[in-house]
C-alpha positions as CSV (number, residue, x, y, z in Angstrom):
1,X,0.0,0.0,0.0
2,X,2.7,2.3,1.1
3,X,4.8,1.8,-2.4
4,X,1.6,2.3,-4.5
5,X,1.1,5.7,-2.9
6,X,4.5,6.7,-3.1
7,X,4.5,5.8,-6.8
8,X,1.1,7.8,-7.2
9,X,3.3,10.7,-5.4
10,X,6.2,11.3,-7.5
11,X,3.8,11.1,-10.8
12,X,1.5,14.0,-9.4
13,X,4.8,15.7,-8.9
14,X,5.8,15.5,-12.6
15,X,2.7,17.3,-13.1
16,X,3.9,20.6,-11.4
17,X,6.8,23.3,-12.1
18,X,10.4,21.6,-10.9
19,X,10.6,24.9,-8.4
20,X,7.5,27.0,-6.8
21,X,3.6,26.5,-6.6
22,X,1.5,26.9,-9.4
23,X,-0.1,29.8,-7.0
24,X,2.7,31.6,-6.6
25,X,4.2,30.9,-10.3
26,X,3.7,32.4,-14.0
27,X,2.3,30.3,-16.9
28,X,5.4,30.0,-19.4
29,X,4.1,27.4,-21.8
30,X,1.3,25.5,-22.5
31,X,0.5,22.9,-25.1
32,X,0.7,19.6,-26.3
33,X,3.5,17.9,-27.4
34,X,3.9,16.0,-30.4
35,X,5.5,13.4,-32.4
36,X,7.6,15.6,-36.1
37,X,6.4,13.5,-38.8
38,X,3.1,12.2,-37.2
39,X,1.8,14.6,-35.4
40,X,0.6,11.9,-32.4
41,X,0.6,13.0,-29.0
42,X,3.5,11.7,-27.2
43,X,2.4,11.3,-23.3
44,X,5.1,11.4,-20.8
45,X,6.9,13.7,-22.6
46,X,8.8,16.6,-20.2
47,X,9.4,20.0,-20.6
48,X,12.2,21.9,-19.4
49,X,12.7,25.3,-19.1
50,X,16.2,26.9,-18.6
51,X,17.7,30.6,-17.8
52,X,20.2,32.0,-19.5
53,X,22.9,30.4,-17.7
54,X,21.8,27.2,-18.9
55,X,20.0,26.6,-15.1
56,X,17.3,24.2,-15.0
57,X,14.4,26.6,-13.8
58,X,11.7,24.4,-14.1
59,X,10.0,21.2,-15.7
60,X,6.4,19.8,-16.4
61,X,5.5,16.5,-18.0
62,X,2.5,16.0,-20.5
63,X,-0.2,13.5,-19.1
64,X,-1.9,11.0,-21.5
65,X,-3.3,13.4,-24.2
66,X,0.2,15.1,-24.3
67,X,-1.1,18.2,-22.5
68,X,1.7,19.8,-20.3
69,X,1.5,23.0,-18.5
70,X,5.1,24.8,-17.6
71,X,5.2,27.9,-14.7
72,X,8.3,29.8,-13.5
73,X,8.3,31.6,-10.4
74,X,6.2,35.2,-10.6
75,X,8.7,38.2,-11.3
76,X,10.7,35.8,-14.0
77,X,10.3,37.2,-17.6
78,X,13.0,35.3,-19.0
79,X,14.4,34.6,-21.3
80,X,14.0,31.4,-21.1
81,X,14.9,28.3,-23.7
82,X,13.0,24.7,-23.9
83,X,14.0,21.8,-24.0
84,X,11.7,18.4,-25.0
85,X,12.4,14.8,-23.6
86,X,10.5,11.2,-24.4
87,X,11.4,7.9,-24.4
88,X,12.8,6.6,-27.9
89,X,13.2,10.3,-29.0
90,X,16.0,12.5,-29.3
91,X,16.6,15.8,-27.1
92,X,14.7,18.5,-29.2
93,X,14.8,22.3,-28.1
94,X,12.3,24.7,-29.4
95,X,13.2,26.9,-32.2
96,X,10.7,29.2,-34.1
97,X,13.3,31.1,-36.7
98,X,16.7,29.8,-37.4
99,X,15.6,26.1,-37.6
100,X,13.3,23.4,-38.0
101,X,14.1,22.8,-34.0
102,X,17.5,23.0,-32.2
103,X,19.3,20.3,-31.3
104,X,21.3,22.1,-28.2
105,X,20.8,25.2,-25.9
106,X,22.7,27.5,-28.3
107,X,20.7,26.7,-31.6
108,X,17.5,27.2,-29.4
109,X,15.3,30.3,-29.3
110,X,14.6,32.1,-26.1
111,X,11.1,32.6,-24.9
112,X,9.7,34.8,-22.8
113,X,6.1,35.0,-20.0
114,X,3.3,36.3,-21.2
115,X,2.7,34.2,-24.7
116,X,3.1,30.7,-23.7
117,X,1.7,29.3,-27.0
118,X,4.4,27.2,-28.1
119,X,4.6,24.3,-30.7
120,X,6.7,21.4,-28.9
121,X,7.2,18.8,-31.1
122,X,9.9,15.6,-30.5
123,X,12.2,14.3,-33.0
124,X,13.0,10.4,-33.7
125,X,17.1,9.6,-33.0
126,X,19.7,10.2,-35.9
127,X,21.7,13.1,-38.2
128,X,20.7,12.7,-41.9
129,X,22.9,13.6,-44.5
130,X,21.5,15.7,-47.8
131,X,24.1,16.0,-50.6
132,X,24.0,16.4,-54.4
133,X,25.0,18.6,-57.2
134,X,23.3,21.4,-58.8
135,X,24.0,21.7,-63.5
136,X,22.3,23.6,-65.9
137,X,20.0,21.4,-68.3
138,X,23.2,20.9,-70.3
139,X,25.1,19.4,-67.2
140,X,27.3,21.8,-66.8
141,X,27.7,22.1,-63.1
142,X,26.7,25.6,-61.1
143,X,29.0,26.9,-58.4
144,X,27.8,29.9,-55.7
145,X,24.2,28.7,-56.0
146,X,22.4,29.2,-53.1
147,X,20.4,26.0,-51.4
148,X,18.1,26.0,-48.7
149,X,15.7,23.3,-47.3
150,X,12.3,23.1,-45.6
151,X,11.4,21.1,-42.9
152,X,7.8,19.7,-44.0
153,X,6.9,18.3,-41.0
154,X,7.9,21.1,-38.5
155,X,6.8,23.0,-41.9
156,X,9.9,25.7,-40.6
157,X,12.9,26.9,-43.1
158,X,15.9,24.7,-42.6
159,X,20.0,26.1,-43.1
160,X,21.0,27.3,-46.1
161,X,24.4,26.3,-48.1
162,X,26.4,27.3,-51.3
163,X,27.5,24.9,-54.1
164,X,31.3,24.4,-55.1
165,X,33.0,24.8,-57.7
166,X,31.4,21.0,-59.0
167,X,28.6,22.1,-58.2
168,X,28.5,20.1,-55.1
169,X,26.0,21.4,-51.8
170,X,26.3,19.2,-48.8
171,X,23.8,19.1,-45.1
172,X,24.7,17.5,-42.2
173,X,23.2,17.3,-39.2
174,X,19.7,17.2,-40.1
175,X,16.7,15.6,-38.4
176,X,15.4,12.7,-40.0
177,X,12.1,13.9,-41.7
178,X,10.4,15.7,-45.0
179,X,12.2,18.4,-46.6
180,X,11.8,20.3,-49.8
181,X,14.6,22.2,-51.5
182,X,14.8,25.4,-53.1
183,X,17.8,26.6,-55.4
184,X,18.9,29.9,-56.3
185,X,21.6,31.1,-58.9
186,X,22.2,34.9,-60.3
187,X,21.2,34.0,-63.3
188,X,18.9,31.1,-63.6
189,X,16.8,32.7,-60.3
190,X,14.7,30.2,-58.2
191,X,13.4,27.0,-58.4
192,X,12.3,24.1,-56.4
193,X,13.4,20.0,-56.5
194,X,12.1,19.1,-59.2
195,X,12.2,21.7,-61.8
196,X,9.2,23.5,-59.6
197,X,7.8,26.9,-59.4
198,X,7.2,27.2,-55.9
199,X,7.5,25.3,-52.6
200,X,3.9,23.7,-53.1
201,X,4.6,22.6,-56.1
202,X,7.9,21.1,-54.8
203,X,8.5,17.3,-54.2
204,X,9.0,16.0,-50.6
205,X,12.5,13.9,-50.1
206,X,12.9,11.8,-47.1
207,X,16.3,12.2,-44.9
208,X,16.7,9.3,-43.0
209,X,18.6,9.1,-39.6
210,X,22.9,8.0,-40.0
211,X,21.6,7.7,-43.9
212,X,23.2,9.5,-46.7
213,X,19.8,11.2,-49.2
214,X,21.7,12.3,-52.1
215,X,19.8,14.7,-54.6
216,X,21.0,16.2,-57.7
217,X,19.0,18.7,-59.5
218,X,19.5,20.4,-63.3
219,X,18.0,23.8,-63.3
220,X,15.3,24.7,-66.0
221,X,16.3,24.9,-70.0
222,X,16.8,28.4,-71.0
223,X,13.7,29.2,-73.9
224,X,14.9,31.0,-76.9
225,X,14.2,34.2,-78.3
226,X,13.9,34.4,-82.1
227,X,14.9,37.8,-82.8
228,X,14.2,40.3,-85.8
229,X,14.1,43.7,-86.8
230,X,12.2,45.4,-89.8
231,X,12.3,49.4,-90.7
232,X,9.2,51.1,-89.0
233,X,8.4,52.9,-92.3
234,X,9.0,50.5,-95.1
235,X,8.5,47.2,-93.0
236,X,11.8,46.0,-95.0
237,X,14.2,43.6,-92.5
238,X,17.1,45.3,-90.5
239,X,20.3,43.0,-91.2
240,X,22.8,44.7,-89.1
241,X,21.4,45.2,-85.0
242,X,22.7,43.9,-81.7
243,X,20.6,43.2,-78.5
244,X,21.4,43.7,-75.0
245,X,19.0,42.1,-71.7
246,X,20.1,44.1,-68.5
247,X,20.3,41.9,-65.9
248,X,21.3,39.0,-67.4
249,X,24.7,39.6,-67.8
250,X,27.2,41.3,-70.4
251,X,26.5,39.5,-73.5
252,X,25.4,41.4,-76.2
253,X,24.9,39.1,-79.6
254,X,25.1,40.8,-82.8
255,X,23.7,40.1,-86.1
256,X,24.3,41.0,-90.3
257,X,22.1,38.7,-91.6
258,X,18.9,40.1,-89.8
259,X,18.2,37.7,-87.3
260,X,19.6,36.7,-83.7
261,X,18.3,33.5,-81.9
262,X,19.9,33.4,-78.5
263,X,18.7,31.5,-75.1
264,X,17.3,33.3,-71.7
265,X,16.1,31.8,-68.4
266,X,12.4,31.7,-68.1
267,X,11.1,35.6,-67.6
268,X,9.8,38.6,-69.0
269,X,12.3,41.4,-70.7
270,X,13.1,44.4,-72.0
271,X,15.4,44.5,-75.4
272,X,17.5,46.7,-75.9
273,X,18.0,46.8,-80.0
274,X,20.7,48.8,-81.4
275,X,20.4,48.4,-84.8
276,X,23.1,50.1,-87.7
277,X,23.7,53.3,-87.2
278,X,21.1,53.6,-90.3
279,X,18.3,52.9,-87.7
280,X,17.7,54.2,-84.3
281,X,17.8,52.1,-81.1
282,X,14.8,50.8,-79.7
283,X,13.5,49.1,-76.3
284,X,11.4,46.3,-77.1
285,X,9.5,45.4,-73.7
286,X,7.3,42.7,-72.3
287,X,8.9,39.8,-74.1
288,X,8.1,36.4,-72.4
289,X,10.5,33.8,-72.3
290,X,9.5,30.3,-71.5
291,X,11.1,27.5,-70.6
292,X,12.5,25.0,-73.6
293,X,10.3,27.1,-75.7
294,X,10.7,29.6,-78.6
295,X,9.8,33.6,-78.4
296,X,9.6,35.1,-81.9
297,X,9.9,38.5,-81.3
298,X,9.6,41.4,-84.3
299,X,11.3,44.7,-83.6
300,X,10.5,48.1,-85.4
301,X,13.2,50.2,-85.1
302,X,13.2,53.8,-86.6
303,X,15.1,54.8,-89.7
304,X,17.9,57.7,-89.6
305,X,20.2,59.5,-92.1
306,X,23.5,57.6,-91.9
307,X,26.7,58.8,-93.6
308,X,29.8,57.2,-94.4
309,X,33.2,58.9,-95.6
310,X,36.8,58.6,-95.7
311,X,39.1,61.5,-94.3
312,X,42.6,61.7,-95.8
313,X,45.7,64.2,-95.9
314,X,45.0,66.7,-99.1
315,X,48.8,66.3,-99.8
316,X,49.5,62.5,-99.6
317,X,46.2,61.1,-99.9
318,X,47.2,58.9,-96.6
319,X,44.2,58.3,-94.2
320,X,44.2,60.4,-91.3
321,X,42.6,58.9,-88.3
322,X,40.6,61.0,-84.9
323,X,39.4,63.2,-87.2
324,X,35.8,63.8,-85.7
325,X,32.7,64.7,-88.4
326,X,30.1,67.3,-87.1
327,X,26.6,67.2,-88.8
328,X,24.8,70.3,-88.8
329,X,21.1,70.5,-89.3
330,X,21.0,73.2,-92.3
331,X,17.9,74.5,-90.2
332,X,20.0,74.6,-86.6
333,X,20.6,77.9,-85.3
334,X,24.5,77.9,-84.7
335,X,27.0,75.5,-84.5
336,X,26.0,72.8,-81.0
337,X,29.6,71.5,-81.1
338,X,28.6,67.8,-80.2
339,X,31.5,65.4,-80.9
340,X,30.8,62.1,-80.5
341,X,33.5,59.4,-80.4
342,X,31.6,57.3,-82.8
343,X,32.0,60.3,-85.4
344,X,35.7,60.2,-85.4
345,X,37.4,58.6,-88.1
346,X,39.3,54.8,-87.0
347,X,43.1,54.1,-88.0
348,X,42.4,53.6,-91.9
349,X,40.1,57.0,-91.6
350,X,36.8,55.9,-92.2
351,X,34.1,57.4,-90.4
352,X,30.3,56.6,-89.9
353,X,27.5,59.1,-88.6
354,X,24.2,58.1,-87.9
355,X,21.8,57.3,-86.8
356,X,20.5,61.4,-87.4
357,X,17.1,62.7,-87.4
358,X,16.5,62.7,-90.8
359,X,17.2,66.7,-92.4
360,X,19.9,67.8,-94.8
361,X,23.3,68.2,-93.4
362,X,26.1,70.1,-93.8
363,X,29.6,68.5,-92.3
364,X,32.2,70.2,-90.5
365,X,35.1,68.3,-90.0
366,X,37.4,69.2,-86.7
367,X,40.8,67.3,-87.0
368,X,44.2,67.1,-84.7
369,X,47.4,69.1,-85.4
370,X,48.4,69.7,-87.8
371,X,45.7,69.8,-90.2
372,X,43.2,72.4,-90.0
373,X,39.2,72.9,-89.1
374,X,36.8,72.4,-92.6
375,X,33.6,73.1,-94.0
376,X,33.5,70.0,-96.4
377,X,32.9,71.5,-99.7
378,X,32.4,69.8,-102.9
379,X,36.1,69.8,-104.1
380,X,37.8,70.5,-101.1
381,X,37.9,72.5,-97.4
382,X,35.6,75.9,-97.0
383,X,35.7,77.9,-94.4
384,X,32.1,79.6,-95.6
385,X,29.2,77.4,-94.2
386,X,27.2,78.2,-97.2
387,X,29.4,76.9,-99.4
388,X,29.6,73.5,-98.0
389,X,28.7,70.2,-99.8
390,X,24.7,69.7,-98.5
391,X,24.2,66.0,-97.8
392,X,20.2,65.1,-98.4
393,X,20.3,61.2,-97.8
394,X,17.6,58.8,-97.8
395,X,16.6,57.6,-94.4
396,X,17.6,53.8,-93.8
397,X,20.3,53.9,-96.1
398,X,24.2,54.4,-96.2
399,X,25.0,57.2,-97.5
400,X,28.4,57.4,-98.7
401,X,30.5,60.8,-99.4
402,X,33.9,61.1,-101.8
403,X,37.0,61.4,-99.0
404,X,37.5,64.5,-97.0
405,X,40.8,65.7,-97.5
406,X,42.1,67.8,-95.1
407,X,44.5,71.1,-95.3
408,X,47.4,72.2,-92.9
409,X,46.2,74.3,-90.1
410,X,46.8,78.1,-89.7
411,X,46.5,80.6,-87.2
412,X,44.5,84.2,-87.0
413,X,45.9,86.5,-83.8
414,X,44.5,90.1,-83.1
415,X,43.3,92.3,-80.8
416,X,39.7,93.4,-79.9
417,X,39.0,97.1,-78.3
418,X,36.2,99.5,-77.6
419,X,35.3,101.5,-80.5
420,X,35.1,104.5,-78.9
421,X,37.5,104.6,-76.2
422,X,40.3,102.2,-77.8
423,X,40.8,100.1,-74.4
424,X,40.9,96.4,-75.0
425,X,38.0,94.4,-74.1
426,X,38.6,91.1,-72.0
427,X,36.1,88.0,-72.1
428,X,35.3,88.1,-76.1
429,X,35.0,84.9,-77.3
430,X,36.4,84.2,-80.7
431,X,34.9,81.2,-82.9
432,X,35.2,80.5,-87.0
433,X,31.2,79.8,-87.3
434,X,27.8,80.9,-85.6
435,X,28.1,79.8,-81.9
436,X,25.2,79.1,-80.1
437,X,26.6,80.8,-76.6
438,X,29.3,83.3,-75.7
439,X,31.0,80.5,-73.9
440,X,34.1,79.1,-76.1
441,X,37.9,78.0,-76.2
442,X,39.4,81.0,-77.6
443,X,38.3,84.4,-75.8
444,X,40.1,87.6,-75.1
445,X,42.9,88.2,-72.0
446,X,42.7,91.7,-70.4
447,X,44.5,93.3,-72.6
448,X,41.7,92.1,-75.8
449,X,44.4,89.9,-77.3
450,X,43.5,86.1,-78.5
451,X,45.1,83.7,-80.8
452,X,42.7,80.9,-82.6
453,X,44.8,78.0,-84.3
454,X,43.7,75.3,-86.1
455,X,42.1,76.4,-89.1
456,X,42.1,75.0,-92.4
457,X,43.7,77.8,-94.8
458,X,40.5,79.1,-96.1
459,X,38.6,82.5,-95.7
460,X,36.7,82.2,-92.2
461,X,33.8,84.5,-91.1
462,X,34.8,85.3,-87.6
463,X,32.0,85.9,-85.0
464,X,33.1,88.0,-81.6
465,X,31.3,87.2,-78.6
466,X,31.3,89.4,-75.4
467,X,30.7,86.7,-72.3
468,X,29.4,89.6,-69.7
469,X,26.7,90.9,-72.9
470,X,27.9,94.6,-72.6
471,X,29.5,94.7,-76.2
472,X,27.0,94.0,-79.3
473,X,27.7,90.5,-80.7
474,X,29.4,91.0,-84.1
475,X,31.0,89.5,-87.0
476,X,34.4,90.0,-88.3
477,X,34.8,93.3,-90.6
478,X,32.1,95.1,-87.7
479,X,29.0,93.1,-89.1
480,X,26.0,92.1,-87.3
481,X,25.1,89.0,-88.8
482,X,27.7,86.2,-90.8
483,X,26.3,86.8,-94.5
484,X,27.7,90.3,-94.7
485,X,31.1,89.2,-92.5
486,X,34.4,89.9,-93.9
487,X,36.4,86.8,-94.4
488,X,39.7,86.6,-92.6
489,X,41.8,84.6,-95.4
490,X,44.2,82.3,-93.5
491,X,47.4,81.1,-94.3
492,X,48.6,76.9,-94.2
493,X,51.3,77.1,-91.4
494,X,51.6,80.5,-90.8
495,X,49.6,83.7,-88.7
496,X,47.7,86.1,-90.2
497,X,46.5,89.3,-87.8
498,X,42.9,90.4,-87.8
499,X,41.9,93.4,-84.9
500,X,38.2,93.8,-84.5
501,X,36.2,96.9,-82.5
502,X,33.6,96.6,-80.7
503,X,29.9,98.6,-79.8
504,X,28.1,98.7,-76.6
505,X,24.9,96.0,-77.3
506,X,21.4,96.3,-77.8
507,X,19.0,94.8,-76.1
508,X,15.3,92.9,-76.1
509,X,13.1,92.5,-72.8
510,X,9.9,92.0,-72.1
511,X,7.3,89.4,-70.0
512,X,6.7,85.8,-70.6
513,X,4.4,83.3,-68.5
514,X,3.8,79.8,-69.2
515,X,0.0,78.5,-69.0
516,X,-0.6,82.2,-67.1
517,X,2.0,81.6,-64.8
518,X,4.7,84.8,-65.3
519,X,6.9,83.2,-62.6
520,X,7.8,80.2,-64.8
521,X,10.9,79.4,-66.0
522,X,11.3,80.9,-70.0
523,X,14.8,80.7,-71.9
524,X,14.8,83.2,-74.4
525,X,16.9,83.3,-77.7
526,X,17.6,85.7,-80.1
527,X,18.0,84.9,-84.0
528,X,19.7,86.7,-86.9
529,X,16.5,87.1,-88.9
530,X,18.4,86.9,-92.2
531,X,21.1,84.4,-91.5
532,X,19.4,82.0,-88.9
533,X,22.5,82.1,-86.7
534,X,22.0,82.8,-82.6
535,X,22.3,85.9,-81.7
536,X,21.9,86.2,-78.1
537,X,20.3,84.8,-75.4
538,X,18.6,85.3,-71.8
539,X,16.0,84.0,-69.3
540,X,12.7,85.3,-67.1
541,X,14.1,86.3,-63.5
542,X,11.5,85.4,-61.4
543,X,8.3,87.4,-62.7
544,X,10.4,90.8,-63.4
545,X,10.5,89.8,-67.1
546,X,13.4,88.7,-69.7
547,X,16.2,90.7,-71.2
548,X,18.8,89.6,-73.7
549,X,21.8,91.7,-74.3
550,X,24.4,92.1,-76.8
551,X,22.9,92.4,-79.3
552,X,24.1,94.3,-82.4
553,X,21.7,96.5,-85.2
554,X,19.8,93.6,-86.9
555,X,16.4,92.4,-87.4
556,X,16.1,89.4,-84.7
557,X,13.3,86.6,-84.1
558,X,12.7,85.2,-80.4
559,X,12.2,81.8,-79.7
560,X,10.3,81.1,-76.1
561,X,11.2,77.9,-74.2
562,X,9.4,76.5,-71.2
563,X,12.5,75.1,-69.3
564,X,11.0,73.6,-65.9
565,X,8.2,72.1,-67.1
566,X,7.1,69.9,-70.7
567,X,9.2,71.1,-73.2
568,X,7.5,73.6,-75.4
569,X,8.4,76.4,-77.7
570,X,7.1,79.0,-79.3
571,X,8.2,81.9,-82.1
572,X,7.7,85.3,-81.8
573,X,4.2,86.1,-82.4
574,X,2.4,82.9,-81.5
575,X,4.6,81.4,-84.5
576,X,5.1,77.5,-84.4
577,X,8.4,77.8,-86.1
578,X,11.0,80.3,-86.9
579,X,10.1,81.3,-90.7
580,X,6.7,81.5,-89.2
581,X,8.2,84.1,-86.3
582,X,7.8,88.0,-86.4
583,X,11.0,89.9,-86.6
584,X,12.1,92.4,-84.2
585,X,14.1,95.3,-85.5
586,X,17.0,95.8,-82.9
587,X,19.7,99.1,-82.5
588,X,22.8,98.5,-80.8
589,X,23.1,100.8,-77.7
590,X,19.2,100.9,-77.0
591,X,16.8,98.5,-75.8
592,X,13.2,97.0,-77.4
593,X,10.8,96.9,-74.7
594,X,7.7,95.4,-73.6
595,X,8.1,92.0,-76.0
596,X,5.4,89.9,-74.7
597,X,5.1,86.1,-75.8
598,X,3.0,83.2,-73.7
599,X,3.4,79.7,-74.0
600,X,0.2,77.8,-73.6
């Protein structure tokens, strides 16, 4: 009788916290505890609560349905970590983030009073092994792929690895159980075992306890994209294009024969065409690649003016290479000075331009010492923009020039004063062709003086620009606009002297306002009415209006920019385009007022 109550004793005491009385002790964890894999209660199990020196605080054990109740004395928060006992199981400590369970006190995760929820489950004895190797559909093995696993039946992520340079991933460790398998390369992305989608689509592998589960996976064939290009206007096939995917790495396939098949993963992209320079580039979006299938795609691209010569030395007919090709619009307004690298001519001297907005050009060629600046003329160098070779090619199409052949360079030097009081004016800059700013290479010292070199011995119109706007704009010989300029006539490898005198500016002012509002932003420009060629330029200043100086005795016509908002323009009176505009008569020395344009 005695041993039957003693027995009946120590059970009850399983039932309460190793340390206190329930009344005088706070509820840390409730549940039941299960078997991983089945999901069965598993009565008798205990559960053991430790501090964070690894001190055995307190303990309950489940009764028959697996129910267990676990207090702590009142006043301890934690944290606190959990540890789960049964017969014919192995030690399993609770673990809610970094794994699917802990297997010691470290790996667990603390828990605290006040949510006592937990899910307690009990592993079966053993380490499991997972291993394989990760190729592409080819078999080509993938090295710094990511691999992670799922614990299915704690349904909790698992560690993550890297493959080798084989290709190679290797777990150890692992309970035996259910996992699923995700893989993740740079540029094949994620996938599940086996060739899934997603982690319910995935399969389930078993890892047995003191077992090795080897698992190899291929990742998913690349589709194909089945690339061609045909001209927007005609609809006829684009042979010469190359393609570039961002984010797929740095290949970038080219084609001459019109057509480019080449493999991506499984996606949707954004090509980016670039066709000959006798087409424009284009971004072709929302191109879906599937896997192991074929995407015939059909690109329009955009035809341009494209232009093709050869520049060579005038004397020895050798080619003559960095010599950079400008194309000007014969409707532009000035010179822009854009040199692109593309429009330099290569080691045997060819060079290509294009793709351009298709117009008629004129070229002005600007080569290295010591040949000289051009106008490319019919027979030979200009320095006279009107009498330059006019180049009206067919959009989509090469058009090829004779060679440009280029002369030895000269130099004009001189000095530029104040017509009235003889003093020399500083900041006047000096260029061979209508400059769309007063901002250039060759400009005045204090004294007036300036040197420009490199120009082909031809006779040059010479414009003189005053930075500060004080002095009229003018054109070599005292001329407001380029068409009644004096040429300077300069000499192959030698310096010619040219002085030039200059007269305070005129000036152009007035209000602008942009949809009503006269505190937008406006740039302002002023053009020769006869020649075309910028003659000055300003902006509004805050709702006190526009003024643009420097201006000499001409007729001018204003253009009217909206700068901070949608681009628009408009001529001078309500005029959509610059024949259209209403000239301005200007005097140098006195200002125009009360020139009113809106935009909108």
């Amino acid at each position: 009788m005695r041993r039957r109550l003693a027995a009946l004793v120590a059970a009850c005491a399983l039932l309460v916290p190793f340390t206190g009385t329930a009344s005088a002790d706070s509820l840390l964890s409730e549940g039941i505890v299960t078997a991983r894999f089945t999901g069965q209660p598993v009565p008798g199990a205990c559960v053991t609560a430790f501090d964070a020196n690894q001190v055995q605080v307190a303990q309950a054990c489940a009764d028959e349905s697996g129910r267990y109740s676990l207090s702590v004395p009142t006043g301890s928060w934690g944290p606190f970590k959990l540890r789960t006992t049964g017969e014919g199981y192995a030690d399993t400590w609770y673990a809610r983030h970094s794994a699917a369970d802990a297997r010691d006190f470290a790996s667990a995760d603390p828990v605290y009073t006040g949510n006592p929820r937990h899910e307690l489950g009990l592993r079966p004895p053993g380490i499991g092994v997972l291993r394989g190797t990760l190729t592409t559909s080819a078999g080509a093995p993938i090295a710094n792929a990511t691999v992670a696993i799922v614990d299915v039946d704690g349904n909790r992520w698992g560690p993550s690895t890297g493959t080798a340079g084989d290709g190679t991933y290797r777990f150890t460790g692992l309970w035996p159980g259910h996992y699923k398998i995700q893989f993740r390369t740079p540029y094949d992305g994620e996938q599940w075992y086996h060739r899934q989608e997603s982690i319910a689509d995935a399969e389930a592998v078993v890892v047995a306890g003191d077992v090795e589960t080897s698992v190899d996976e291929q990742t998913f064939p690349p589709g194909t994209v089945d690339l061609t290009v045909v001209d927007e206007v005609s609809g006829a096939p684009v042979r010469s294009f190359c393609v570039f995917t961002p984010g797929v790495g740095a290949d970038r396939p080219c084609t001459t024969d019109g057509r480019i098949a080449y493999q991506l993963k499984r996606g949707t992209y954004t090509l980016h065409i670039a066709p000959d320079k006798t087409h424009f580039g284009v971004d072709h979006g929302g191109v879906v690649v599937r896997s192991g299938e074929t995407t015939p795609v059909v690109a329009q691209a955009k035809p341009g003016v494209a232009i093709r010569t050869t520049v060579r030395d005038a004397r020895t007919g050798a080619p003559v290479a960095g010599t950079c090709v400008e194309p000007i619009d014969v409707g532009a307004h000035g010179v822009s000075g854009e040199r692109a690298a593309e429009w330099c001519s290569d080691a045997s001297g060819v060079v290509a331009l294009g793709p351009l907005t298709p117009a008629a050009y004129r070229l002005l060629a600007r080569p290295a010492a010591p040949h000289g600046l051009q106008w490319v003329g019919w027979l030979g160098g200009t320095g006279d923009q009107r009498l330059a070779r006019r180049v009206d090619a067919t959009p989509g199409r090469w058009t090829d020039l004779p060679p440009i052949r280029l002369d030895r360079a000269g130099t004009v030097t001189g000095v530029v004063t104040d017509r009235v009081t003889g003093a020399g004016v500083a900041e006047v800059c000096v260029f061979p062709f209508a400059a769309p700013g007063a901002y250039g290479e060759t400009c005045t010292d204090q004294a007036g003086a300036y040197r420009l070199t490199g120009l082909g011995p031809y006779r040059w119109p010479l414009e003189f620009a005053h930075r500060p706007g004080e002095y009229a704009w003018q054109w070599s010989g005292g001329a407001a606009d380029r068409f009644a300029a004096t040429p300077v006539r300069v000499r192959a490898e030698r310096e010619v002297a040219h002085d030039e005198s200059l007269v305070v500016g005129g000036s152009v002012s007035g209000t602008t306002a942009v949809d009503g509002d006269e505190y937008a932003w406006v740039h302002v420009m002023a053009v020769n009415a006869r020649t075309g060629d910028v003659a000055g330029a300003g902006d509004t200043n805050y709702g006190n209006g526009y003024v643009v100086r420097g201006l000499g005795t001409q007729e001018v016509k204003l253009r009217f920019r909206a700068v901070e908002r949608e681009p628009r323009e408009v001529w001078y009176r309500d005029a959509a385009s610059f024949g259209a505009a209403t000239p301005v008569a200007v005097t140098a020395g006195a200002d125009v007022p009360g020139v009113e344009q809106h935009i909108g």
